[in-house]
N, C-alpha and C positions, 0 to 999 in steps of 0.2 A: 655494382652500385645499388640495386634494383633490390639484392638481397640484403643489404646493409640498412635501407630505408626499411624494409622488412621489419628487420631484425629490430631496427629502432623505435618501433612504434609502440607505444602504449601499448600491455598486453593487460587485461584486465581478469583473473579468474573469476569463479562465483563470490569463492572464499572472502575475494576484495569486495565484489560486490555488496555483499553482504555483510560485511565487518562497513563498510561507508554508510549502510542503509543504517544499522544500529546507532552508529555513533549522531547521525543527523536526527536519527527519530528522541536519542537522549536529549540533543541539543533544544529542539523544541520543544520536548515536553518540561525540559528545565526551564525554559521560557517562561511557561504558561507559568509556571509555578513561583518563580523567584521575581520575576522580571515585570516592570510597570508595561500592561498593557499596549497603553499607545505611545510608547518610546521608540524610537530608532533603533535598540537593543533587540528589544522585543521582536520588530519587524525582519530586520535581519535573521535573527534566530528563525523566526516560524517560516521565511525565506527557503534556510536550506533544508530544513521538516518537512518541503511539498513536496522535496523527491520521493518520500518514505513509500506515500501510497503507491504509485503507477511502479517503483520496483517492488514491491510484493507482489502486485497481477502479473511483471513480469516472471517475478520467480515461480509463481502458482502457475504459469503455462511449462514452465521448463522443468517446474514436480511432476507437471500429468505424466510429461513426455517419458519421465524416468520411473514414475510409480508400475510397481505391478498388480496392486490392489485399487480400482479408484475409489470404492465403496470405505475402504478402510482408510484412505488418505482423507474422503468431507467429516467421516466420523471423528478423524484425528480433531479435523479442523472445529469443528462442532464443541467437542470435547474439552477445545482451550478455550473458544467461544465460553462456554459456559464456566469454565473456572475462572476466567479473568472479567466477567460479569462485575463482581460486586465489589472487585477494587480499580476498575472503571468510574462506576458509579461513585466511588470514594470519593479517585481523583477530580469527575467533576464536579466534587461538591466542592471540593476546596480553592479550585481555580474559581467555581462561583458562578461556570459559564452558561450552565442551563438549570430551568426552574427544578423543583423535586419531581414533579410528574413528567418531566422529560427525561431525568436521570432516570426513572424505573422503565420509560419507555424505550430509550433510546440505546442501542445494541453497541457493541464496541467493532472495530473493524477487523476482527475474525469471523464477524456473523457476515460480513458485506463479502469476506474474501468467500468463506463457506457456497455463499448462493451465485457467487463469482464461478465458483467451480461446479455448480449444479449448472449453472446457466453451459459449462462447459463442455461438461459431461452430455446435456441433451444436443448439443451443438454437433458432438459427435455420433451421433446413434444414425442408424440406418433404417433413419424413418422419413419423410419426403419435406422438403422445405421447410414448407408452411409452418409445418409441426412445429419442426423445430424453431423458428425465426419468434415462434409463439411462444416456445418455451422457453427460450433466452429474454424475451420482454416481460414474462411472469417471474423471471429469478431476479430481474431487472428492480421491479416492481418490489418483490418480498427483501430487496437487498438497502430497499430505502429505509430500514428501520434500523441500518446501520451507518458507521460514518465513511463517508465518501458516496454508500450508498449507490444509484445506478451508475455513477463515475466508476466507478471500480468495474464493475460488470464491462460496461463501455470499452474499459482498456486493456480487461483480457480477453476479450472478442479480439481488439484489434492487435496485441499480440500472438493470440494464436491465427487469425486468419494470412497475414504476412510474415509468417514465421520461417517461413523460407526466402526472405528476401528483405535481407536487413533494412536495405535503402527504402524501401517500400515501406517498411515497417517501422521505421523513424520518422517518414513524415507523415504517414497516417495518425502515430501518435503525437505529433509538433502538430497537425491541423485537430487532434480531439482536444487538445488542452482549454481553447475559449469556450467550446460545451461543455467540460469536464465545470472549470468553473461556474457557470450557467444552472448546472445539476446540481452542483453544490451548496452555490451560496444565492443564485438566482441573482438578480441584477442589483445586487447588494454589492456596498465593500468590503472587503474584509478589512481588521484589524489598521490601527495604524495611518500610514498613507494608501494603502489597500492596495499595495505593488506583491503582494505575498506568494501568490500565487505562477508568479512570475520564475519560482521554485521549481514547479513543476517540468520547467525545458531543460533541467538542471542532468532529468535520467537520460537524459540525450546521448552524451557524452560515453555515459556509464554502459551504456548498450550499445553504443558503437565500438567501444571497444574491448566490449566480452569477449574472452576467445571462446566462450563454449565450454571452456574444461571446469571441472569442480574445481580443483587446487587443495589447498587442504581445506580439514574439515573446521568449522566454528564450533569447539564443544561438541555436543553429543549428535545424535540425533535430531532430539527433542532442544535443544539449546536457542535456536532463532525462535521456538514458541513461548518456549520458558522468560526469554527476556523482555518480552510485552508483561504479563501481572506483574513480574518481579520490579522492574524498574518503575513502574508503576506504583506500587506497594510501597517501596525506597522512599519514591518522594514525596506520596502523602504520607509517611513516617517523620520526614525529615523538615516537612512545612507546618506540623506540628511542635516543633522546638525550635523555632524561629519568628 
Protein backbone atom coordinates (compact mmCIF):
# COMPACT_ATOMS: atom_id res chain seq x y z
CA UNK A 1 0.00 0.00 0.00
CA UNK A 2 2.83 2.27 1.28
CA UNK A 3 4.40 1.80 -2.31
CA UNK A 4 1.13 2.48 -4.16
CA UNK A 5 0.76 5.97 -2.24
CA UNK A 6 4.50 6.19 -3.45
CA UNK A 7 3.92 5.52 -6.78
CA UNK A 8 0.77 8.04 -6.66
CA UNK A 9 2.27 11.07 -5.72
CA UNK A 10 2.85 13.93 -7.77
CA UNK A 11 6.35 13.58 -9.36
CA UNK A 12 7.39 16.78 -10.44
CA UNK A 13 10.93 16.89 -12.91
CA UNK A 14 12.82 20.07 -13.49
CA UNK A 15 11.65 19.83 -17.12
CA UNK A 16 7.90 20.48 -15.43
CA UNK A 17 9.40 22.85 -13.27
CA UNK A 18 10.45 24.90 -15.68
CA UNK A 19 8.15 24.56 -18.51
CA UNK A 20 5.27 26.04 -15.29
CA UNK A 21 7.92 28.81 -14.46
CA UNK A 22 7.75 29.99 -18.31
CA UNK A 23 4.25 29.75 -18.93
CA UNK A 24 3.31 31.98 -15.47
CA UNK A 25 6.21 34.34 -16.23
CA UNK A 26 4.21 34.73 -19.99
CA UNK A 27 0.95 34.98 -18.13
CA UNK A 28 1.94 38.03 -16.34
CA UNK A 29 3.95 39.73 -18.40
CA UNK A 30 0.78 39.54 -20.81
CA UNK A 31 -0.91 41.09 -18.03
CA UNK A 32 1.20 43.96 -17.77
CA UNK A 33 0.77 44.41 -21.29
CA UNK A 34 -2.75 43.82 -22.38
CA UNK A 35 -4.65 43.89 -19.22
CA UNK A 36 -6.24 47.04 -17.22
CA UNK A 37 -4.08 47.40 -14.39
CA UNK A 38 -6.35 47.53 -11.39
CA UNK A 39 -8.74 44.73 -12.54
CA UNK A 40 -9.27 41.54 -11.10
CA UNK A 41 -7.74 40.02 -14.54
CA UNK A 42 -4.94 41.79 -14.03
CA UNK A 43 -4.48 40.65 -10.31
CA UNK A 44 -4.92 37.31 -10.87
CA UNK A 45 -2.47 37.12 -13.55
CA UNK A 46 0.49 39.02 -11.82
CA UNK A 47 -0.84 36.41 -8.85
CA UNK A 48 0.50 33.43 -10.52
CA UNK A 49 3.73 35.64 -12.15
CA UNK A 50 5.10 35.78 -8.12
CA UNK A 51 6.10 32.12 -8.46
CA UNK A 52 8.54 33.06 -11.42
CA UNK A 53 11.19 34.78 -9.23
CA UNK A 54 11.82 32.47 -5.98
CA UNK A 55 11.87 29.36 -8.82
CA UNK A 56 14.75 30.91 -10.76
CA UNK A 57 16.91 31.28 -7.05
CA UNK A 58 15.68 27.73 -6.86
CA UNK A 59 16.94 26.55 -10.09
CA UNK A 60 20.25 28.89 -9.97
CA UNK A 61 21.16 26.77 -6.63
CA UNK A 62 20.38 23.47 -8.43
CA UNK A 63 22.74 25.00 -11.62
CA UNK A 64 25.72 25.61 -9.12
CA UNK A 65 25.19 22.01 -7.78
CA UNK A 66 25.40 20.65 -11.47
CA UNK A 67 27.86 23.39 -13.08
CA UNK A 68 31.41 22.55 -13.50
CA UNK A 69 32.50 25.99 -14.46
CA UNK A 70 31.16 28.64 -11.82
CA UNK A 71 33.06 31.53 -13.37
CA UNK A 72 31.60 30.62 -16.82
CA UNK A 73 27.91 29.94 -15.61
CA UNK A 74 27.77 34.29 -13.80
CA UNK A 75 29.45 35.09 -17.27
CA UNK A 76 26.67 33.19 -18.93
CA UNK A 77 24.27 34.91 -16.54
CA UNK A 78 25.86 38.41 -16.99
CA UNK A 79 25.93 38.01 -20.71
CA UNK A 80 21.90 37.65 -20.97
CA UNK A 81 21.80 40.24 -18.27
CA UNK A 82 23.14 42.46 -20.73
CA UNK A 83 21.45 41.46 -24.08
CA UNK A 84 18.11 41.48 -22.74
CA UNK A 85 18.89 45.09 -21.11
CA UNK A 86 17.46 47.15 -23.69
CA UNK A 87 14.27 45.20 -24.67
CA UNK A 88 13.54 45.32 -20.73
CA UNK A 89 13.82 48.83 -20.99
CA UNK A 90 11.38 48.58 -24.05
CA UNK A 91 8.98 46.74 -22.28
CA UNK A 92 8.91 49.13 -19.36
CA UNK A 93 8.36 51.86 -21.46
CA UNK A 94 5.31 50.45 -22.75
CA UNK A 95 3.59 49.08 -19.80
CA UNK A 96 4.54 52.87 -18.53
CA UNK A 97 5.62 51.51 -15.10
CA UNK A 98 8.62 53.55 -14.34
CA UNK A 99 9.95 56.95 -15.17
CA UNK A 100 12.78 57.21 -18.15
CA UNK A 101 15.69 57.61 -15.69
CA UNK A 102 14.42 54.49 -13.86
CA UNK A 103 14.30 52.52 -17.20
CA UNK A 104 18.08 53.28 -17.88
CA UNK A 105 18.74 52.75 -14.29
CA UNK A 106 16.84 49.97 -13.41
CA UNK A 107 18.54 46.30 -14.13
CA UNK A 108 16.34 43.42 -15.39
CA UNK A 109 16.19 40.15 -13.18
CA UNK A 110 19.33 38.48 -14.73
CA UNK A 111 21.35 41.25 -13.16
CA UNK A 112 19.58 40.37 -9.55
CA UNK A 113 20.01 36.41 -10.36
CA UNK A 114 23.77 37.24 -11.47
CA UNK A 115 24.74 38.83 -7.94
CA UNK A 116 22.40 36.11 -6.61
CA UNK A 117 25.08 33.73 -7.75
CA UNK A 118 28.14 35.89 -6.67
CA UNK A 119 26.52 36.24 -3.31
CA UNK A 120 26.60 32.29 -3.82
CA UNK A 121 29.79 31.68 -4.93
CA UNK A 122 31.52 33.85 -1.94
CA UNK A 123 28.95 31.87 0.32
CA UNK A 124 30.98 28.98 -0.57
CA UNK A 125 34.73 29.70 -0.48
CA UNK A 126 36.96 28.78 2.33
CA UNK A 127 37.33 31.92 3.81
CA UNK A 128 35.94 32.52 7.59
CA UNK A 129 32.34 33.61 8.31
CA UNK A 130 32.41 37.02 8.68
CA UNK A 131 33.84 37.32 5.29
CA UNK A 132 31.62 35.74 3.88
CA UNK A 133 28.11 36.67 5.70
CA UNK A 134 29.82 40.21 4.26
CA UNK A 135 30.08 39.31 1.05
CA UNK A 136 26.62 37.80 0.54
CA UNK A 137 25.10 41.43 2.08
CA UNK A 138 27.40 43.41 -0.55
CA UNK A 139 25.93 41.07 -3.53
CA UNK A 140 22.76 41.73 -1.42
CA UNK A 141 23.27 45.25 -1.78
CA UNK A 142 24.68 45.55 -5.61
CA UNK A 143 21.61 43.12 -6.59
CA UNK A 144 19.15 46.04 -5.75
CA UNK A 145 19.60 47.74 -8.93
CA UNK A 146 17.82 44.79 -10.09
CA UNK A 147 14.10 43.47 -9.88
CA UNK A 148 13.36 41.56 -6.96
CA UNK A 149 16.65 42.76 -6.03
CA UNK A 150 17.91 41.77 -2.29
CA UNK A 151 14.73 39.26 -2.31
CA UNK A 152 16.22 37.16 -4.75
CA UNK A 153 19.56 37.06 -3.04
CA UNK A 154 17.43 36.27 0.20
CA UNK A 155 16.00 33.17 -1.41
CA UNK A 156 18.91 31.66 -2.80
CA UNK A 157 20.78 31.74 0.42
CA UNK A 158 17.96 30.11 1.89
CA UNK A 159 17.70 27.46 -0.78
CA UNK A 160 21.02 26.62 -0.67
CA UNK A 161 21.51 26.66 2.99
CA UNK A 162 18.50 23.91 3.63
CA UNK A 163 19.12 22.25 0.57
CA UNK A 164 19.42 19.10 2.11
CA UNK A 165 16.31 19.23 3.99
CA UNK A 166 13.51 19.82 2.07
CA UNK A 167 11.03 20.27 5.06
CA UNK A 168 13.48 22.79 6.42
CA UNK A 169 13.70 24.29 3.32
CA UNK A 170 10.00 25.05 2.52
CA UNK A 171 9.47 26.79 5.50
CA UNK A 172 12.31 28.77 5.62
CA UNK A 173 11.10 30.00 2.34
CA UNK A 174 7.04 30.16 3.50
CA UNK A 175 8.62 32.42 6.57
CA UNK A 176 10.90 34.72 3.81
CA UNK A 177 7.98 35.46 1.76
CA UNK A 178 6.51 38.73 4.22
CA UNK A 179 10.36 40.22 3.95
CA UNK A 180 10.71 39.16 0.54
CA UNK A 181 7.82 41.44 0.05
CA UNK A 182 8.94 44.12 2.47
CA UNK A 183 12.32 44.26 0.09
CA UNK A 184 10.34 44.50 -2.54
CA UNK A 185 7.67 46.76 -2.51
CA UNK A 186 8.42 48.06 1.18
CA UNK A 187 5.01 48.68 3.09
CA UNK A 188 3.36 49.62 0.02
CA UNK A 189 0.49 47.67 -2.00
CA UNK A 190 0.96 46.24 -4.78
CA UNK A 191 -1.24 46.38 -7.82
CA UNK A 192 -4.92 45.94 -7.59
CA UNK A 193 -6.30 44.68 -4.14
CA UNK A 194 -2.63 44.24 -3.33
CA UNK A 195 -3.18 40.25 -2.46
CA UNK A 196 -0.51 39.58 -5.42
CA UNK A 197 2.05 38.55 -3.78
CA UNK A 198 0.20 36.04 -2.13
CA UNK A 199 1.91 34.19 -5.52
CA UNK A 200 4.77 33.80 -4.05
CA UNK A 201 3.61 30.41 -1.54
CA UNK A 202 2.36 29.28 -5.01
CA UNK A 203 6.70 27.58 -5.39
CA UNK A 204 5.65 25.76 -2.41
CA UNK A 205 4.03 22.98 -3.97
CA UNK A 206 6.49 23.03 -7.05
CA UNK A 207 9.43 22.19 -4.72
CA UNK A 208 7.89 19.74 -2.76
CA UNK A 209 7.37 17.76 -5.18
CA UNK A 210 10.50 17.96 -7.39
CA UNK A 211 11.94 14.70 -7.65
CA UNK A 212 15.43 16.14 -8.33
CA UNK A 213 15.84 14.50 -11.76
CA UNK A 214 16.16 16.76 -14.94
CA UNK A 215 13.41 14.91 -17.25
CA UNK A 216 13.80 16.14 -20.48
CA UNK A 217 15.40 18.95 -21.61
CA UNK A 218 13.35 22.51 -22.58
CA UNK A 219 14.96 23.50 -25.98
CA UNK A 220 18.56 23.93 -25.84
CA UNK A 221 20.91 24.74 -23.46
CA UNK A 222 20.53 28.34 -23.72
CA UNK A 223 16.58 27.93 -24.22
CA UNK A 224 15.26 29.02 -20.35
CA UNK A 225 17.56 32.23 -21.07
CA UNK A 226 16.71 32.88 -24.48
CA UNK A 227 12.91 33.01 -23.66
CA UNK A 228 13.11 36.15 -21.19
CA UNK A 229 14.39 38.94 -24.28
CA UNK A 230 12.39 36.92 -26.68
CA UNK A 231 8.99 37.10 -25.13
CA UNK A 232 9.75 40.22 -24.04
CA UNK A 233 10.50 41.57 -27.58
CA UNK A 234 7.10 39.50 -28.71
CA UNK A 235 5.14 41.59 -26.73
CA UNK A 236 6.53 45.05 -27.01
CA UNK A 237 6.10 43.98 -30.89
CA UNK A 238 2.68 43.06 -30.46
CA UNK A 239 1.47 46.09 -28.07
CA UNK A 240 2.59 48.08 -30.84
CA UNK A 241 -0.28 46.95 -33.30
CA UNK A 242 -2.98 47.15 -30.91
Amino acid sequence: MADDTATNQLQLTTFHLKLITLIAMLIDHIGWVFVATYSMTAEIMHTVGRLVAPMMAYFLVMGLCHTQNQWAYLGRLLAFAVLSQPIFMAFQYVIGSVDIVTQVLWGNVLFSLAASLAALMIWQMSVPMTLRVLGVLAMAMIAEIGEYGAAMVMWVMVFEIFKHDKLLQLTAYALSVPLAHYLIYGWALTVGLGWMNVGMFFALPLIYYHTGQQGRRLGGRYFFYLFYPIHLLMLVCLAQTV
